[in-house]
N, C-alpha and C positions, 0 to 999 in steps of 0.2 A: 129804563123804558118799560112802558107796561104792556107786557106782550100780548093781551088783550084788544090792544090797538095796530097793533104791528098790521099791514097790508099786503107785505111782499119779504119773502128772505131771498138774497142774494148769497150763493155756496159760492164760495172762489177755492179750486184744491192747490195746490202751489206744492212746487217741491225744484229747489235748487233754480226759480225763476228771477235770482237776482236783476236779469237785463230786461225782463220785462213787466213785472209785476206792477210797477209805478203806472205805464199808460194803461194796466188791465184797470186799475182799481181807478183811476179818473175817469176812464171810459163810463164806469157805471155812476160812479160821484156825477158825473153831466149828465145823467138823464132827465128830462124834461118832465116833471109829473109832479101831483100834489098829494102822495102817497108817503104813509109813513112805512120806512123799510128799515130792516138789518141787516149788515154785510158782515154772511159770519165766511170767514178765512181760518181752513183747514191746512195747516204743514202737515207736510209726509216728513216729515226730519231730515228739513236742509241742510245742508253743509257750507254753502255759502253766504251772501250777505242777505238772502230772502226776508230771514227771521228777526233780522236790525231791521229793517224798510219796515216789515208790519206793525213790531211794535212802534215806530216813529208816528207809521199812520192812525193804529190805536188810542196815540194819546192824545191826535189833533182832532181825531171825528170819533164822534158817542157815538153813530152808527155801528160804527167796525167791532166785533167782534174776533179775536183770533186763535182759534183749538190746538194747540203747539201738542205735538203726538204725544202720549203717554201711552197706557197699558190697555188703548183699546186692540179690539180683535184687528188682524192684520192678514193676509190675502195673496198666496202665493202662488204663480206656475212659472214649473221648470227653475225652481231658488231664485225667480226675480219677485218683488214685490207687485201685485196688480191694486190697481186705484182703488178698490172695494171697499174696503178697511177706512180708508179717511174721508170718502164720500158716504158710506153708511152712521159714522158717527155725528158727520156732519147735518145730513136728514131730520136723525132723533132730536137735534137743540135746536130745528129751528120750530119758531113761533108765527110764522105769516099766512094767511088765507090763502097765500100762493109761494110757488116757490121760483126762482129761475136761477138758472148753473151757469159759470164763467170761469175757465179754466185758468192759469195765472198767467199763461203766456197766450192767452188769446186778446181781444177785445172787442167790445161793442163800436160799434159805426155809426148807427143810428142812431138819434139822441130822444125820440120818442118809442124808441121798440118795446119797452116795457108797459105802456099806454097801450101804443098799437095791440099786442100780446093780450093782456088780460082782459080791454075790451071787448076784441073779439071771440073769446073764450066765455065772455057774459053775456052775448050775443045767444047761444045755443047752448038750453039745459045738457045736453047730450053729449055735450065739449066738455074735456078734462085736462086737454093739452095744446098746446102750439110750438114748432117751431120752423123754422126759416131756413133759407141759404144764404150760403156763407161763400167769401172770398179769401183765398189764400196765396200762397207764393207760385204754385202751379194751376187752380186753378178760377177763372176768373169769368167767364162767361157766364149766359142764366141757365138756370136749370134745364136738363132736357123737360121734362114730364110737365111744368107748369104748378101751378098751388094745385094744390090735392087734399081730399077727406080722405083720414086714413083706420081701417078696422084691422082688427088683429087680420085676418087671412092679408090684405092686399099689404101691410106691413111686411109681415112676413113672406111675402114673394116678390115684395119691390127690390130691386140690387139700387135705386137711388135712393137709400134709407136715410136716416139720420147719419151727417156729413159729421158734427160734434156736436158736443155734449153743452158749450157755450150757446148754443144755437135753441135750447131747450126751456120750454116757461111751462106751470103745468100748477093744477090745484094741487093744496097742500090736506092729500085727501088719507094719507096713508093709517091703516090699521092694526096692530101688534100681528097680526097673521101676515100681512102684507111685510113687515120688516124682517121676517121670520120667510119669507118669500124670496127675498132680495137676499137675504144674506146664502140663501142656495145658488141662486142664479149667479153673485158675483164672486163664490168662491170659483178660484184660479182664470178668470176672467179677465179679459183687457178690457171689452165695449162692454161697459157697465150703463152706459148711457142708452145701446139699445135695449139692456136687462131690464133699465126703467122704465123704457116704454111700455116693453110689456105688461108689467105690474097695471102701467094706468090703461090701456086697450084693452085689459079685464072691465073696465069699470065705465071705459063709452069710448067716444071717437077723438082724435087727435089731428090738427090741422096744420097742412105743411103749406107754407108760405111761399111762393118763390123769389119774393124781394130778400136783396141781401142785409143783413144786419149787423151782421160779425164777421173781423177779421181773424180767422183761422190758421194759426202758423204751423207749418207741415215741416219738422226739422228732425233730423236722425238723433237726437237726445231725449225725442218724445216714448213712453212706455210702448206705445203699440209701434211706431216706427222702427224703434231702433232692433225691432225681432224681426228675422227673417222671412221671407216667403212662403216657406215652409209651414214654419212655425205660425202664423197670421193663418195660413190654413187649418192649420191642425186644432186651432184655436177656436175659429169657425164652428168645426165639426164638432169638438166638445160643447159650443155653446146649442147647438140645434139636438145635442142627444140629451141636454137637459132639459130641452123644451119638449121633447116625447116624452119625456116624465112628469112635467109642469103642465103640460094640457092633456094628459092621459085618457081625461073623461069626451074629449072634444075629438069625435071619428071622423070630422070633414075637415079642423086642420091638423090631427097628426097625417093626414093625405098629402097636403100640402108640406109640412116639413119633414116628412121625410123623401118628396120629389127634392126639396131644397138642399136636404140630406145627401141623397143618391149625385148632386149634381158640386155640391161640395168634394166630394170624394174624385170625382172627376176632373175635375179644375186643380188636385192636389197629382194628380198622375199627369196632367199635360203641363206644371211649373216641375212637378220630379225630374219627369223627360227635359225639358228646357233645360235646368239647371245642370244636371248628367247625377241628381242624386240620388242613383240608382238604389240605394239600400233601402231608400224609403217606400219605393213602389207597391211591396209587399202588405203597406198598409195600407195605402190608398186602392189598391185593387181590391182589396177584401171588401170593402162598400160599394164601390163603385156599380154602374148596370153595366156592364160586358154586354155589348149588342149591336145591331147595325147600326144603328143611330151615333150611340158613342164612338164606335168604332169609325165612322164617317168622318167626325168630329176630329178625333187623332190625327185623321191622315189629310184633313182639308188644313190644321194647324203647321203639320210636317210640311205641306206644298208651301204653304207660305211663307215657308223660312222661319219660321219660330223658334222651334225645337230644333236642337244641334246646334244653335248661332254660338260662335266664341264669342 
């Protein structure tokens, strides 16, 4: 295929997605459009029968592409592996004007999203991204907030941010500074998928959908699921102290993330208290604002039964 022609790359990351991989990769196989695309399928080095199903589907569709893990760089917190690593090498080989991500155990719904998507993306010079809401095992209602324009400040102070990573379609704009960008942001990272956004909210506005397009599976074998509360905080905090350093020159939103900072820390001392895991507090109180406000907060959380529940 001559990637000069290519319109659209489709990233699938997959790793140990035996039971689901088959409707991921049909879901995008049924898209409706008259786009020439490639579906490059990144393994993390499955162990089960993942890596027999892609090569099966590699041999029937010249679309399919499959990156089976070798000696690229690899992306660690706390000795677990984070997606970094297989979605960053994935990036570099693709060839399309556009890209959109699909995780192995998600899939598409809509069988024009990828039409709908880049349409509206060529609609406004100033557009670099779209993505949508998604429906999952818990949750299935429409979005609070509605479709929305989004700029790096209201990004970054929204909490209904990017739901996954399947949900994401975005010009294929990137520049060796940019990959050199990403590969800071996603070391020891779980949301690599918000790390992305931001690289493209340097470069214009990004539009959130509220129609659903992707089904989203929410299962305790997932990387970011299967870590604790705790940890999913602590996680948090590392990702917004790297963004004090990644927008360093920018004095109205390090304002902004470091309120999101102070409020991270906070949210980490009222799940401590919840959980009873007392040894932690010493680190969540050192960021934290100590003040009437938060203090309020504490004690409106305790009235309510929260905190101390067996």
């Amino acid at each position: 295929m001559n990637s000069a022609t290519i319109d659209i790359s489709i990233i699938v990351l997959t790793f140990n997605h035996e039971k689901y991989i088959e409707k991921c990769i049909s879901s995008i196989l049924n898209q409706q459009h008259s786009l020439t695309i490639e579906i490059i399928i990144g393994d993390d080095g499955s162990s089960d029968k993942t890596i027999e199903i892609l090569k099966t589907y590699a041999l029937k569709e010249n679309s399919i592409r499959v990156l089976f893990k070798g000696n690229d760089k690899e992306f660690f917190r706390n000795s677990k592996r984070t997606p970094g690593g297989n979605l960053l090498r994935c990036l570099k080989d693709t060839n399309g004007k556009f890209i959109a991500l699909c995780d192995g155990d998600d899939y598409w719904t809509d069988t024009n999203k990828i039409n709908k998507a880049i349409n509206f993306i060529n609609s406004d010079k100033n557009l670099v991204g779209y993505f949508h809401h998604v429906s999952s095992t818990v949750n299935t209602s429409p979005h609070q907030l509605g479709s929305k324009l989004y700029d790096l400040t209201t990004f970054l102070v929204d909490e209904n941010r990017l739901q996954s990573s399947s949900a994401l379609l975005f010009k294929n704009i990137f520049s060796k500074a940019d990959y050199q960008d990403l590969e800071f942001l996603f070391r020891e990272s779980y949301k690599v998928d918000d790390d992305l956004l931001l690289i493209l909210l340097k470069k214009g506005t990004v539009y959130f959908d509220a129609k659903v397009m992707t089904y989203y599976r929410k299962h305790n074998s997932t990387l970011w699921s299967s870590n604790s509360l705790i940890d999913q905080v602590q996680s948090e905090i590392d990702h917004l102290k790297k963004c004090l350093i990644f927008f360093s020159e920018n004095v109205l939103l390090l304002k902004v993330i470091k309120k999101k900072l102070e409020d991270t820390y906070l949210l980490g001392i009222l799940i401590t208290l919840k959980l009873r895991k007392y040894k932690m507090l010493p680190f969540f109180y050192k960021g934290a604002p100590i003040n009437i406000t938060s203090i309020k907060k504490i004690f409106k959380y305790f009235l309510k039964g929260l905190l101390f529940r067996h």
